[in-house]
Residue, then its C-alpha position, 0 to 999 in steps of 0.5 A: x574230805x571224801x570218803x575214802x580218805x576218812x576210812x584211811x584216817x579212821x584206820x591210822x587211829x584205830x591202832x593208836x586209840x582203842x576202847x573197850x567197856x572192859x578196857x583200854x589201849x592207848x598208844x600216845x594220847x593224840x587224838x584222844x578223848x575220855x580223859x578228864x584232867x585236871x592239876x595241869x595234867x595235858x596232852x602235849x603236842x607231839x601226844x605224851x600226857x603230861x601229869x597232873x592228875x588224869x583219870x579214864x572218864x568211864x568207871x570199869x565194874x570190878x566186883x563180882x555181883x554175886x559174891x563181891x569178889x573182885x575181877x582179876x585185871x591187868x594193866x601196864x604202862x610206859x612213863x618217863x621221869x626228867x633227872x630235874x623232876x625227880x628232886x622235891x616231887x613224890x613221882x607217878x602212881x597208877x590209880x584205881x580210885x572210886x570217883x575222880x575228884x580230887x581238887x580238894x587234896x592239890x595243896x598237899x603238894x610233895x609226898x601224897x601223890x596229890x590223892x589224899x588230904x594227911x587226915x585221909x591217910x590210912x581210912x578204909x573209905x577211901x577204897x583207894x589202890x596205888x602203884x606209886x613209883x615214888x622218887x621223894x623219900x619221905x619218913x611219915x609214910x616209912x618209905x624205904x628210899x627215894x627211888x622205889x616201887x610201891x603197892x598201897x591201899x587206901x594208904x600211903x604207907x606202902x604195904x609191900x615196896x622194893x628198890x626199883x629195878x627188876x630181876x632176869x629169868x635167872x631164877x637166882x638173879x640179883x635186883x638190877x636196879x633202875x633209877x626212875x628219874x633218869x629220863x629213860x622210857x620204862x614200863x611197868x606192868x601189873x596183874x591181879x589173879x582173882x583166884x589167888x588174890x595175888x597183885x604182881x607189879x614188874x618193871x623194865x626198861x623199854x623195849x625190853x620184854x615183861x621179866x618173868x619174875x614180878x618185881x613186888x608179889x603181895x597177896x591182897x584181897x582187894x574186895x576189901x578195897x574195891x567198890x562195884x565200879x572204880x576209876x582207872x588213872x594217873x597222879x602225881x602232887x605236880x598240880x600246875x607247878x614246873x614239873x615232867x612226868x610224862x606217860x608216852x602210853x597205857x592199857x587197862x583190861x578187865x578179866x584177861x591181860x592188858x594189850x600189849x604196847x606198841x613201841x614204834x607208835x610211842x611218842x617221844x620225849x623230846x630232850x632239846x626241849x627244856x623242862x619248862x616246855x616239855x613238862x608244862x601244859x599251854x595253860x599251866x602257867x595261866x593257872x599257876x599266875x592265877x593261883x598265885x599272883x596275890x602272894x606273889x604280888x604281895x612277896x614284891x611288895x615286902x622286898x620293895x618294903x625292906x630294900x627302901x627302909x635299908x636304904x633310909x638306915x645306911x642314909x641316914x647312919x653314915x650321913x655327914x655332920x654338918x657343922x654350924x659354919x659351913x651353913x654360913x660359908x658352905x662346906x669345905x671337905x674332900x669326899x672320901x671318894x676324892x681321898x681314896x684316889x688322892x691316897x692311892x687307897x689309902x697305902x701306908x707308903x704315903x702317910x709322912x707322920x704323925x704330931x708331935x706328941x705321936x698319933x694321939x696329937x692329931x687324933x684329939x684335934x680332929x675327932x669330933x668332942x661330941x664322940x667323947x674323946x674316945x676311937x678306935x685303932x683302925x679309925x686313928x689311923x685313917x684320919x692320920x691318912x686323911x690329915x696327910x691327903x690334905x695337906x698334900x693338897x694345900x702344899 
């Protein structure tokens, strides 16, 4: 590549991928480093970032040294939820967190975001933040429904959350709500003033502008929260299964607003693709079959199991008696197939009659002594139909 065109390339990257000791901005994730990912968290082909858990690799100081408070930070993002992903699974939380382990909570499965094991909920040592935008209701952390927008720290139970949606510049406007899990590119936006310990979280649809008027207001004071440094990411409780949650770009910004995103650099989230291709990384499935393929090889194994002994029980239940004299001269009977063809299934238009005592007549002749003499209705009845297949075939 000659010099010239390496210049070009660098200035076509540098719009996309920019990185500060005090921030970020990411315009699609092509070409991207300094993500550490794990629980099937990738960058798809076409740049999107597909979670999982994904976490920026270099910690940000968010303390003040010299009298602990914290710096005022903005960040924003742009997402997209799958209609089919929405069922069953928590969503999206924005995170700040004190390191970027989380491989011992991804069991949890739905409801904890993939952040905390149950017995975490609620401990001040996590120093955990969370902007959860949550499309599974769940009673234990009071969620007010499935669809909504919540601020957490250090615990699940959202200390401020509302419906989704977002208000107008009407001073009086109503919610407009938004479904999150309607595969519609949203982006949400979110600032803390150190000076009134105050954290805004908006939300909207793209490319609409940021609404004036914050979605959720909480006044925090997250020194209480934060540590010197903290981790800047993403999770959801996804972790390797089949599911979409798709981040198309993001920005983070230490002591001044986030940078804006660029809607025309945004990558796409391809709709003739199934859910399958588009939320799951290459390797996904990999791990998946080498997490589960002992239970799912033992889950083949019991259905084997339980159809073979079902098939021995009805063998063995509607087996024919033998009788002693036809081990010497071979049996001589119509198999209920032959009768039911012979019968036309059985239709009372071809039954000639009974004995001449009635049904019973018959009945007592052909029914096996060793049941004890005793049938029931709809039995009689098909052995009188029977009797008059056979002897329309000896005639």
């Amino acid at each position: 590549m000659s010099y010239k065109s390496s210049i070009c390339a660098i200035l076509f990257l540098l719009p996309l991928i920019f990185s500060t000791d005090d921030g970020f901005v990411f315009n699609g994730f092509n070409g991207s480093s300094g993500w550490v990912m794990d629980g099937g968290s990738d960058v798809l082909p076409n740049g999107i970032l597909a979670l999982g858990n994904a976490f920026y690799s270099s910690p940000f100081q968010m303390r003040n040294h010299s009298d602990g408070s914290v710096f005022s930070f903005s960040a924003t993002f742009a997402f997209v939820i799958p209609p089919a992903t929405g069922s069953g699974r928590d969503g999206i939380a924005f995170v700040l967190a004190p390191n970027i382990s989380l491989s011992t909570v991804r069991t949890y499965g739905g409801g904890m975001f993939g952040l905390l094991s149950p017995g975490d909920n609620g401990n001040p040592s996590n120093h955990l933040l969370c902007i959860e935008l949550d499309t599974l209701y769940n009673e234990k952390f009071a969620d007010i429904d499935d669809n909504h927008v919540g601020i957490d720290a250090n615990s699940l139970n959202s200390s401020r959350s509302s419906p989704a949606g977002y208000y107008t510049d009407n001073p009086f406007s109503d919610l407009h709500p938004l479904r999150l899990s309607s595969g519609r590119e949203m982006q949400v936006w979110i600032d803390y003033d150190h000076g009134l310990m105050q954290l805004n979280v908006s939300l909207s649809l793209i490319p609409n502008p940021k609404p004036k008027h914050p979605l959720l207001a909480h006044n925090i004071n997250l020194s209480q929260v934060f540590l010197d440094h903290m981790y800047v990411g993403f999770s959801s409780s996804a972790w390797g299964i089949i599911h979409g949650y798709f981040i198309l770009g993001c920005s983070f910004k230490v002591n001044t607003k986030s940078a804006k995103l660029d809607y025309s650099k945004l990558p796409k989230v391809n709709a003739s693709q199934s859910l399958v291709h588009a939320a799951v990384p290459p390797n996904t499935i990999s791990r998946f079959m080498a997490h589960y393929s002992v239970l799912i090889g033992f889950g083949i194994f019991v259905l084997l199991l339980v159809a073979f002994i079902t098939l021995s029980v009805r063998r063995c239940r509607y087996r024919e008696i033998r009788e002693d004299w036809e081990i010497e001269f071979g049996p001589h009977r119509f198999s209920y197939k032959d009768l039911f063809h012979a019968t036309d299934g059985f239709k009372d238009r071809l039954l000639l009659g009974a004995g001449g005592f009635g049904k019973d007549d018959l009945i007592v002749c052909v029914i096996d002594p060793r049941l004890g003499g005793e049938y029931v209705e709809e039995e009689a009845e098909l052995v009188l139909k029977l009797d008059f297949s056979v002897r329309t075939q000896l005639r």
